[in-house]
N, C-alpha and C positions, 0 to 999 in steps of 0.2 A: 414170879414177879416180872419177867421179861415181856413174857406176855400179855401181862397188863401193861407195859409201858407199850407195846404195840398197836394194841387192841380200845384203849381205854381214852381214847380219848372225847367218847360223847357217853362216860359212864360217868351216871349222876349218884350212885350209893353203892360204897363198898363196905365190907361187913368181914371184918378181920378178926372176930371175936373168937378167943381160946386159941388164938394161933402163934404158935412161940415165934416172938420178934426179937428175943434177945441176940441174936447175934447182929453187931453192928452193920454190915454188908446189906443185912435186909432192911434197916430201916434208912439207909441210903439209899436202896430203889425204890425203898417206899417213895422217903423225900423227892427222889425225882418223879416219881409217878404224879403227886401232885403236884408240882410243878408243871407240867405239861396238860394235865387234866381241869382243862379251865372251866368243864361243865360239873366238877363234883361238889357236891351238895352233903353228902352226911357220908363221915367216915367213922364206925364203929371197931374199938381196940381195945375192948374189956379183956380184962384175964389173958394178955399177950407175954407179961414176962418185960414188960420196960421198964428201964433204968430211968432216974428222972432226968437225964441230960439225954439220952432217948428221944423221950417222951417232948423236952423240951425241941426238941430241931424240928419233930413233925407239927408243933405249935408251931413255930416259928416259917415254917413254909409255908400250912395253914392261912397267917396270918400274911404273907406278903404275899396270896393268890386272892385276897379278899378286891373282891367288884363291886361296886354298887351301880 
């Protein structure tokens, strides 16, 4: 994850699918990952293992990186 917060900032699709995110830690760098990632376009996170208060924060970052 570090390296995506490095790295990632003109990546337009990441694809997280089947990768255990349950541990909170990780979906806190996720959250910032998007945060700072103002070119992504499709974030895939099937079958990750999220809790729906999880699930809710990375919507909610989602949601207050939205540009028109």
């Amino acid at each position: 994850m570090d390296s995506l917060a490095e790295n990632g900032a003109h990546m337009t699709r990441l694809d997280l699918d089947r990768i255990d995110l349950s541990h909170p830690v990780l979906v806190e760098k996720l959250s910032l990952f998007i945060d700072v990632s103002s070119g992504l376009q499709t974030l895939r996170v099937s079958d990750c293992n999220l809790k729906a208060k999880q699930f809710c924060l990375i919507a909610q970052t989602l949601e207050s990186n939205i540009t028109l």
